[in-house]
ZABA-87210 format. One record per residue: x, y, z of N, C-alpha, C in turn; residue number from 1; residue in one letter. Coordinates in Angstrom, 3 decimals. Layout:
N
<tiba><n_east>X</n_east><n_north>Y</n_north><n_up>Z</n_up><ca_east>X</ca_east><ca_north>Y</ca_north><ca_up>Z</ca_up><c_east>X</c_east><c_north>Y</c_north><c_up>Z</c_up><i>NUM</i><aa>a</aa></tiba>
...
***
This chain:
70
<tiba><n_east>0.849</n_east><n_north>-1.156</n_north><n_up>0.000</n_up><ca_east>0.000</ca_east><ca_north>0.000</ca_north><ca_up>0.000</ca_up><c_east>0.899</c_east><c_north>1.224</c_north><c_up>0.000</c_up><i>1</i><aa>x</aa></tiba>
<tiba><n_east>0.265</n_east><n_north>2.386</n_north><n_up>-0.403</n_up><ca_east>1.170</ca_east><ca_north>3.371</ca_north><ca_up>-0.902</ca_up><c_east>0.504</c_east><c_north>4.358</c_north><c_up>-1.166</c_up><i>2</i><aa>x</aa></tiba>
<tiba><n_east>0.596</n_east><n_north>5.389</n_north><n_up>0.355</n_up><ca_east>-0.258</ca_east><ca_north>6.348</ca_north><ca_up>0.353</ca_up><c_east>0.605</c_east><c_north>7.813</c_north><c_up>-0.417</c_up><i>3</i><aa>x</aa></tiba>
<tiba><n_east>-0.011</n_east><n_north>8.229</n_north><n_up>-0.952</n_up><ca_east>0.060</ca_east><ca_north>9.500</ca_north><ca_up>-1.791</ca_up><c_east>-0.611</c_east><c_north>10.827</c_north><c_up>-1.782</c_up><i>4</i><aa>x</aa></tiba>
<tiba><n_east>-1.296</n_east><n_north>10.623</n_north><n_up>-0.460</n_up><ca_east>-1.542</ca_east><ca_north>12.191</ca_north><ca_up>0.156</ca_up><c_east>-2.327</c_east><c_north>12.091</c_north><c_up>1.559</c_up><i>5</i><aa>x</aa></tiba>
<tiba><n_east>-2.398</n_east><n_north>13.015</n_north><n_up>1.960</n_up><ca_east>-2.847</ca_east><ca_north>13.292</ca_north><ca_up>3.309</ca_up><c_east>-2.242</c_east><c_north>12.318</c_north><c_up>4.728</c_up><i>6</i><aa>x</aa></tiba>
<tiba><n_east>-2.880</n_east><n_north>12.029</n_north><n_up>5.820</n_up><ca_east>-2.064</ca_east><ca_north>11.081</ca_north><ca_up>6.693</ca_up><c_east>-2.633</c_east><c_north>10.500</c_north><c_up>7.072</c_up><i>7</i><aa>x</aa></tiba>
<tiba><n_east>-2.646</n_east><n_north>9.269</n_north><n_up>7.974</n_up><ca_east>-3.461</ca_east><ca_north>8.181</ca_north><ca_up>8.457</ca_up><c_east>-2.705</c_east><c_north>7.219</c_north><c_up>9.691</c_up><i>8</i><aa>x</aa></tiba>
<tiba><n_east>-3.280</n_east><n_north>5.696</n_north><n_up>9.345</n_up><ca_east>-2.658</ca_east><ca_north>5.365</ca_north><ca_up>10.485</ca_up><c_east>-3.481</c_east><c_north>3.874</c_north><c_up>9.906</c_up><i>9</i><aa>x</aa></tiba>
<tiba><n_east>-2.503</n_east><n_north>3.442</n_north><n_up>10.575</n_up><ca_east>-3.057</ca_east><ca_north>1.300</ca_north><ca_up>10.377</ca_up><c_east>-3.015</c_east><c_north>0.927</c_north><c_up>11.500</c_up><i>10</i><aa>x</aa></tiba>
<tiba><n_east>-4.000</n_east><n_north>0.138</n_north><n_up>11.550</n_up><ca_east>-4.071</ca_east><ca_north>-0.362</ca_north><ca_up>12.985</ca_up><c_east>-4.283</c_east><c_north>-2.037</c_north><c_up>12.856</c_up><i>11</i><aa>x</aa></tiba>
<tiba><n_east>-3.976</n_east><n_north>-3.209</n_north><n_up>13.254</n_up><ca_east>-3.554</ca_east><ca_north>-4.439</ca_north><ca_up>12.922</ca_up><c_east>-3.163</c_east><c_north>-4.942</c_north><c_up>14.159</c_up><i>12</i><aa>x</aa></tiba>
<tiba><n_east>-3.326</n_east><n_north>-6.279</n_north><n_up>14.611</n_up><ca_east>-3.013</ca_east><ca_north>-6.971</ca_north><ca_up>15.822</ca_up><c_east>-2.524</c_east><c_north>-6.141</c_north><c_up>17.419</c_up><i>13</i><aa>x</aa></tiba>
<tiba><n_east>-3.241</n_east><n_north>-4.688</n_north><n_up>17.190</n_up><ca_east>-2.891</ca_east><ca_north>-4.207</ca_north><ca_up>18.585</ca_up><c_east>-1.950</c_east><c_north>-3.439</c_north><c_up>18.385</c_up><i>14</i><aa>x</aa></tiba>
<tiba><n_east>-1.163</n_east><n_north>-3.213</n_north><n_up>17.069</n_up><ca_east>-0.201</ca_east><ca_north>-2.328</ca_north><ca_up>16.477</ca_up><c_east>-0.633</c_east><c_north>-1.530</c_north><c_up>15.742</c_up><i>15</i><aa>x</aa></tiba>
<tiba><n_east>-0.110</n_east><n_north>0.060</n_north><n_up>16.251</n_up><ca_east>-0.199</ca_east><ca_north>1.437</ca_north><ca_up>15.085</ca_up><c_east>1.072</c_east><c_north>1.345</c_north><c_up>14.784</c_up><i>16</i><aa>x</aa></tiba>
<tiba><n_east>0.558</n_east><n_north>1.599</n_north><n_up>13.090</n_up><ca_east>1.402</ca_east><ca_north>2.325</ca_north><ca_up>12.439</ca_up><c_east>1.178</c_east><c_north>3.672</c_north><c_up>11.739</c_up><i>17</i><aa>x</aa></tiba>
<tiba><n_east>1.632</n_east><n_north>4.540</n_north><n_up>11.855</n_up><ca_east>1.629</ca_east><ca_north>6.130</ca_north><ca_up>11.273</ca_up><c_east>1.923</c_east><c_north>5.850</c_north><c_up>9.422</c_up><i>18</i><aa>x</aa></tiba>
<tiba><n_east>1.114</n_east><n_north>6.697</n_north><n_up>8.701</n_up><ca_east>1.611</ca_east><ca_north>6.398</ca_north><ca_up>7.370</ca_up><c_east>1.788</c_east><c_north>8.117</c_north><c_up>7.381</c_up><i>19</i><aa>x</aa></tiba>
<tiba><n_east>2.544</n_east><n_north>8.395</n_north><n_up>5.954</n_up><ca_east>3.089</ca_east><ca_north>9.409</ca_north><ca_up>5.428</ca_up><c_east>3.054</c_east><c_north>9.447</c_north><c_up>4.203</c_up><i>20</i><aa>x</aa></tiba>
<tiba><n_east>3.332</n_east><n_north>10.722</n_north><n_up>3.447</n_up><ca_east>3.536</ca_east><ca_north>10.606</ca_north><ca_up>2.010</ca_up><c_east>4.512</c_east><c_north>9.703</c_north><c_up>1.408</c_up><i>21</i><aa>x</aa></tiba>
<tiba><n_east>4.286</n_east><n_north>8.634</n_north><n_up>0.634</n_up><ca_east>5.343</ca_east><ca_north>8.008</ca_north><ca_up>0.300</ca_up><c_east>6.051</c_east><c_north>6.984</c_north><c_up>1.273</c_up><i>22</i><aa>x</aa></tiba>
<tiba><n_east>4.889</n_east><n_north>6.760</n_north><n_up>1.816</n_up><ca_east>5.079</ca_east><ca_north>5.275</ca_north><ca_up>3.164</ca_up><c_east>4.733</c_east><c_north>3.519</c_north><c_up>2.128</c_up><i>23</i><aa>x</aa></tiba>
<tiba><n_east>4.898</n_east><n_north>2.838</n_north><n_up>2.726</n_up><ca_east>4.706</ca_east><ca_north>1.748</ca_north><ca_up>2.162</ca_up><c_east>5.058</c_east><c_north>0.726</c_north><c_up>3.131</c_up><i>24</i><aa>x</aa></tiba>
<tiba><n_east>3.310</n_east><n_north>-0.027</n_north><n_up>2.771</n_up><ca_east>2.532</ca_east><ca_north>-0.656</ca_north><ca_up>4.305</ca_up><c_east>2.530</c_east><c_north>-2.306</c_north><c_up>3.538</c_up><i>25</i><aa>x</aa></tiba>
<tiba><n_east>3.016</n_east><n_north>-3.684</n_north><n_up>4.273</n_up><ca_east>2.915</ca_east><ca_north>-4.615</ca_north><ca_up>3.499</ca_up><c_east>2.047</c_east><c_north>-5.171</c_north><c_up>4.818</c_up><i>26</i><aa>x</aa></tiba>
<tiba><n_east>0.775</n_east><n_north>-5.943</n_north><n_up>4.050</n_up><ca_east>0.576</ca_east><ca_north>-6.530</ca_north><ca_up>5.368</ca_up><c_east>0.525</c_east><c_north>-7.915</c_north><c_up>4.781</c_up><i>27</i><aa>x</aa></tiba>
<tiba><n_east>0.404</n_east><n_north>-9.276</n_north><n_up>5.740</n_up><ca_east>0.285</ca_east><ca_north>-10.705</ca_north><ca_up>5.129</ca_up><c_east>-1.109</c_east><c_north>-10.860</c_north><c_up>4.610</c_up><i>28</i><aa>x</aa></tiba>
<tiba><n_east>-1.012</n_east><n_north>-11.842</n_north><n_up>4.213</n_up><ca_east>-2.378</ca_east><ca_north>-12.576</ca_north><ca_up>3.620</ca_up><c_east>-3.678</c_east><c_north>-12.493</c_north><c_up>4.586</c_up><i>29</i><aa>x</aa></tiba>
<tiba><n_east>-4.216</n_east><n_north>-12.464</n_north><n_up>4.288</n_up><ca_east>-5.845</ca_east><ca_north>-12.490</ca_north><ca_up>5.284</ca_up><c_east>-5.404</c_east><c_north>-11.948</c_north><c_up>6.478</c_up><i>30</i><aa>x</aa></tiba>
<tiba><n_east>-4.447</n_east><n_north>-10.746</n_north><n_up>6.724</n_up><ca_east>-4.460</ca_east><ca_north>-9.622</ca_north><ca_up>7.906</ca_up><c_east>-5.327</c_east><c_north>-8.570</c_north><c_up>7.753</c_up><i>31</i><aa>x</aa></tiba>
<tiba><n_east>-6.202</n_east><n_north>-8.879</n_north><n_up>9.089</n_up><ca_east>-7.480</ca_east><ca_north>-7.967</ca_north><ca_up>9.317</ca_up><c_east>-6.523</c_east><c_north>-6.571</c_north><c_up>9.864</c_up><i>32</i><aa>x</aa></tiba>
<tiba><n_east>-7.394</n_east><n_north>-5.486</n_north><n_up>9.241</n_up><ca_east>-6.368</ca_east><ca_north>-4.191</ca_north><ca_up>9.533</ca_up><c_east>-7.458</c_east><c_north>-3.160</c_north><c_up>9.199</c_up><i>33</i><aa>x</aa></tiba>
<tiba><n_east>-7.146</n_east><n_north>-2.106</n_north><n_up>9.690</n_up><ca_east>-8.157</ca_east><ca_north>-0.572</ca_north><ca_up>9.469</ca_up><c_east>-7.670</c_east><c_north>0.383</c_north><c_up>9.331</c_up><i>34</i><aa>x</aa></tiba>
<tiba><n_east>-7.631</n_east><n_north>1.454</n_north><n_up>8.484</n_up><ca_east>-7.023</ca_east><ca_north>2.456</ca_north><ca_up>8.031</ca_up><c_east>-7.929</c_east><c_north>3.569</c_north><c_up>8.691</c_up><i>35</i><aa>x</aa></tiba>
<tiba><n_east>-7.181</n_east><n_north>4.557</n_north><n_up>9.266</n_up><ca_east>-7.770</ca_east><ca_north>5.860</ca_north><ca_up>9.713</ca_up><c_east>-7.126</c_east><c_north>6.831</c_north><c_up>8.948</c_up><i>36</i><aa>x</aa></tiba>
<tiba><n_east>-8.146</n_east><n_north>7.920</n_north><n_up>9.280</n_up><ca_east>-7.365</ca_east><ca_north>9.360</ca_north><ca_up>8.573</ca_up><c_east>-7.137</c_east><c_north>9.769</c_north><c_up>10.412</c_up><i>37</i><aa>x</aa></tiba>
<tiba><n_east>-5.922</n_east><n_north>10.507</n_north><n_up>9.429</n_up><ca_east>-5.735</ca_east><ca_north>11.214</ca_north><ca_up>11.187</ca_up><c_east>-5.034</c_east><c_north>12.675</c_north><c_up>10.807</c_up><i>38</i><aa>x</aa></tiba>
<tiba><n_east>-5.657</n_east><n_north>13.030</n_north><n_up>9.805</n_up><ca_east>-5.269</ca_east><ca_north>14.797</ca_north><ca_up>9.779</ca_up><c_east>-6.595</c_east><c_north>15.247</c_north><c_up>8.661</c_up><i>39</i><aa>x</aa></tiba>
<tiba><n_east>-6.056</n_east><n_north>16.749</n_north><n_up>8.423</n_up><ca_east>-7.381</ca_east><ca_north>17.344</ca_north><ca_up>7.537</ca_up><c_east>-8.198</c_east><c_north>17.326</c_north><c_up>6.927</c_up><i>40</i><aa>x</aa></tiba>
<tiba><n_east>-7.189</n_east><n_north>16.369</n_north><n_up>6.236</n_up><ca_east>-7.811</ca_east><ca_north>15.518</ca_north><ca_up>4.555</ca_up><c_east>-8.168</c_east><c_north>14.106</c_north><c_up>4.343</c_up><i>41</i><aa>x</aa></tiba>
<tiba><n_east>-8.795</n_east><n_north>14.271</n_north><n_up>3.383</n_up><ca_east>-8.770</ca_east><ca_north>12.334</ca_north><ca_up>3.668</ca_up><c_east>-7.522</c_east><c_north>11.754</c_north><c_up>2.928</c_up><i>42</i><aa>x</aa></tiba>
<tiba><n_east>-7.404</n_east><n_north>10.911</n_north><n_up>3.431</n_up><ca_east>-5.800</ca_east><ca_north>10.180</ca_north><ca_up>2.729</ca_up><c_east>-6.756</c_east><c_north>9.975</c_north><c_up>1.350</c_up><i>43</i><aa>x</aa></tiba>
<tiba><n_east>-4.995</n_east><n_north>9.918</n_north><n_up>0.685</n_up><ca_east>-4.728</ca_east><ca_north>9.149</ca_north><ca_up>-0.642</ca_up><c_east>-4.544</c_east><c_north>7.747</c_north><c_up>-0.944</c_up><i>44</i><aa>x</aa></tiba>
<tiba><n_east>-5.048</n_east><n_north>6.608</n_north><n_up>-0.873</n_up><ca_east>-3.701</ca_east><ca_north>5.322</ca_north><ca_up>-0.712</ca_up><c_east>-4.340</c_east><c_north>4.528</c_north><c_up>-2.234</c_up><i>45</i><aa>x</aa></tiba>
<tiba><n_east>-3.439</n_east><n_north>4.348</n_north><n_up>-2.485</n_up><ca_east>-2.933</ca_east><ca_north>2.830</ca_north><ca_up>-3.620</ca_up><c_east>-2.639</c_east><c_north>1.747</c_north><c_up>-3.030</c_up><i>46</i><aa>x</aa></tiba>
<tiba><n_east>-3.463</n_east><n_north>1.005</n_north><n_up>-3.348</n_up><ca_east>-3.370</ca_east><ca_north>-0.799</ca_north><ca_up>-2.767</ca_up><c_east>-3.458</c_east><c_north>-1.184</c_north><c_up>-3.905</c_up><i>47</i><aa>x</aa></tiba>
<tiba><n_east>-2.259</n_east><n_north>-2.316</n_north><n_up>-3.903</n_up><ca_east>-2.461</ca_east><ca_north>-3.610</ca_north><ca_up>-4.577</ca_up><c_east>-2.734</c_east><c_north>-4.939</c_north><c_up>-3.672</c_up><i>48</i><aa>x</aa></tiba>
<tiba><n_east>-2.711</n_east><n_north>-5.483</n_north><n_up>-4.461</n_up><ca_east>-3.689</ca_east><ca_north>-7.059</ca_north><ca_up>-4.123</ca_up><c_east>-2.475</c_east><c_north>-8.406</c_north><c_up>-4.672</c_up><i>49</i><aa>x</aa></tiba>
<tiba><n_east>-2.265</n_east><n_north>-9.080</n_north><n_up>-3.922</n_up><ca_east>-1.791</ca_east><ca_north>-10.384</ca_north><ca_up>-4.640</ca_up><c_east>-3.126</c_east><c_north>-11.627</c_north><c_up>-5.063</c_up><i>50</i><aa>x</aa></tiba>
<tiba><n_east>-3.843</n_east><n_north>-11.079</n_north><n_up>-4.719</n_up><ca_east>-5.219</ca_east><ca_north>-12.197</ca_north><ca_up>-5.283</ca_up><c_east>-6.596</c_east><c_north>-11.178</c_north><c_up>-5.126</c_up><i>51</i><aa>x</aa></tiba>
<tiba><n_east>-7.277</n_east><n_north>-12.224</n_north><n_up>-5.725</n_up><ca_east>-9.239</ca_east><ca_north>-10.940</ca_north><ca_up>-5.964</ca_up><c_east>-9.913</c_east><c_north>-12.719</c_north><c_up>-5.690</c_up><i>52</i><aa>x</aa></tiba>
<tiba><n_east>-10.771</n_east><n_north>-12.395</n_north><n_up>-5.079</n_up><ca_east>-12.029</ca_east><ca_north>-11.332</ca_north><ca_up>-5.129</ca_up><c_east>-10.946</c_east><c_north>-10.895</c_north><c_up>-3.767</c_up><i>53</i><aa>x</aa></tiba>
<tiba><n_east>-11.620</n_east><n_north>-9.486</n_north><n_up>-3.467</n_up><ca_east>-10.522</ca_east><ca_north>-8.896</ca_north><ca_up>-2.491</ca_up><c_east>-11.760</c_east><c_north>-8.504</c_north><c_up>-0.982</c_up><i>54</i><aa>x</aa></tiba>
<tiba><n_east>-11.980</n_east><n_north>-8.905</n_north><n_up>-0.388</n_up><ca_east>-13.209</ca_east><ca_north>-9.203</ca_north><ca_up>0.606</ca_up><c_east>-12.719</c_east><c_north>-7.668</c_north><c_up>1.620</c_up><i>55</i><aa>x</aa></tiba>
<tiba><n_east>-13.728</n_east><n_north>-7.099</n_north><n_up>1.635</n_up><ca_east>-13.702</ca_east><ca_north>-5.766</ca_north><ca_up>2.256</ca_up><c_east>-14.847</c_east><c_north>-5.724</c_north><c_up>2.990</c_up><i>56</i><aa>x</aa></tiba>
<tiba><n_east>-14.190</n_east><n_north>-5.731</n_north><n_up>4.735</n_up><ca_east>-15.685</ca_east><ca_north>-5.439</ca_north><ca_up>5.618</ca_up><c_east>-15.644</c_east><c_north>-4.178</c_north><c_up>6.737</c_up><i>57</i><aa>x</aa></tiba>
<tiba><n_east>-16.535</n_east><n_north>-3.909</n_north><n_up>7.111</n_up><ca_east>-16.944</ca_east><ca_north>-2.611</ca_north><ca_up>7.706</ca_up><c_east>-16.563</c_east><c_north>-2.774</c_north><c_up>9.149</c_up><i>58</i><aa>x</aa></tiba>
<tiba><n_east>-16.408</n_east><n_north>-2.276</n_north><n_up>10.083</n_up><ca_east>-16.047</ca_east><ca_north>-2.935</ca_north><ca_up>11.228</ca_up><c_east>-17.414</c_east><c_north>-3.334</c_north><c_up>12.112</c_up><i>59</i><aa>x</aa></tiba>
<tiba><n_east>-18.441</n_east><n_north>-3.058</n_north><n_up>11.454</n_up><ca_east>-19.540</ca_east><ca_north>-4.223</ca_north><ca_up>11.801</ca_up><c_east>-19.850</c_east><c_north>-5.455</c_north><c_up>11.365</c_up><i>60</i><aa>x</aa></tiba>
<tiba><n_east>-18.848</n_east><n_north>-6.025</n_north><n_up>10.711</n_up><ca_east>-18.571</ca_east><ca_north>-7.107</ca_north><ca_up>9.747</ca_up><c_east>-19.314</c_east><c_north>-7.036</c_north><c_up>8.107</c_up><i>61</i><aa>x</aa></tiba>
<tiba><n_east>-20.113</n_east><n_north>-6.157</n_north><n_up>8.123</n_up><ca_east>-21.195</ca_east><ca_north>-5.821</ca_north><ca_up>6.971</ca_up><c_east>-19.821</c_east><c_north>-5.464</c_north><c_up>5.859</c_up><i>62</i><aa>x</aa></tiba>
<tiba><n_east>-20.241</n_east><n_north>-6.632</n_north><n_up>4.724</n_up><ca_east>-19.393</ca_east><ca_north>-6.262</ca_north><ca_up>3.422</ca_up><c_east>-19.314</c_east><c_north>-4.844</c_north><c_up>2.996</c_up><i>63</i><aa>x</aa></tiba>
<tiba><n_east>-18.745</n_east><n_north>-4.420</n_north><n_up>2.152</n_up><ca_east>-18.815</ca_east><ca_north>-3.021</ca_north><ca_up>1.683</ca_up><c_east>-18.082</c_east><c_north>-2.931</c_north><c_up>0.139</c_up><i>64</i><aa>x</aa></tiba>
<tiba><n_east>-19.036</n_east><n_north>-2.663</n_north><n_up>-0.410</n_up><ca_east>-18.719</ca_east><ca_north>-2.927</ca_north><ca_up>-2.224</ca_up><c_east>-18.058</c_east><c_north>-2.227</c_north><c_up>-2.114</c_up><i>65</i><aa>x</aa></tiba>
<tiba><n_east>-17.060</n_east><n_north>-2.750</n_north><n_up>-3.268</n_up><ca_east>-15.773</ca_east><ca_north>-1.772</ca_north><ca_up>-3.525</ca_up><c_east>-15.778</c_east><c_north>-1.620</c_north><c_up>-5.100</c_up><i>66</i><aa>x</aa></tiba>
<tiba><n_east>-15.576</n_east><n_north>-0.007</n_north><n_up>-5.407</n_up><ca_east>-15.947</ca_east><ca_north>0.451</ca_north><ca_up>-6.736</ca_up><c_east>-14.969</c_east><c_north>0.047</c_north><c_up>-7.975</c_up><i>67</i><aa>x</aa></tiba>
<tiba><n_east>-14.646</n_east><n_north>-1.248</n_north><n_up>-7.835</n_up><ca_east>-14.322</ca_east><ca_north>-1.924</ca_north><ca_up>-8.984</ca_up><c_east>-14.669</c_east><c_north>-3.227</c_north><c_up>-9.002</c_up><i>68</i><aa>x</aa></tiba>
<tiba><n_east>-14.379</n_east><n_north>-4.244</n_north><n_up>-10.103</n_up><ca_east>-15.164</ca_east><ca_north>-5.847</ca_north><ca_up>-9.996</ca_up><c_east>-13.427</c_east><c_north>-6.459</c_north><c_up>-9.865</c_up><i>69</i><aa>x</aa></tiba>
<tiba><n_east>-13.290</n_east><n_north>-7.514</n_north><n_up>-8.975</n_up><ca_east>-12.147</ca_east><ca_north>-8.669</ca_north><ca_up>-9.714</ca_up><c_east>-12.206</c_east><c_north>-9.403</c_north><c_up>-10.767</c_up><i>70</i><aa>x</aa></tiba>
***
């Protein structure tokens, strides 16, 4: 992942991490994780995927379409 504007933060097994312009976030396979904004704007980020369908849920477990198809 590879954020490209504004700032945020990952949060994953009880661990923050701070992102930045030009940070780059690897996480493993089926690691549950949540992205915050944590300044003005809303972040920028670029994710890639090593596999699709790419399963995206809400932190009420409720799916949440994501605006492209695999």
């Amino acid at each position: 992942m590879l954020r490209v504007g504004g700032s945020g933060e990952v949060h994953s097994k009880g661990r923050t991490a701070r992102l930045g312009v030009d940070c780059t976030v690897v996480l493993p396979v089926d690691r549950h994780h949540q992205i915050f904004n944590v300044g003005p704007q809303p972040p920028e980020i670029l994710g890639a995927f090593a596999a699709t369908p790419v399963v995206t849920l809400q932190p009420d477990g409720v799916a949440l379409e994501l605006p492209w198809r695999s």
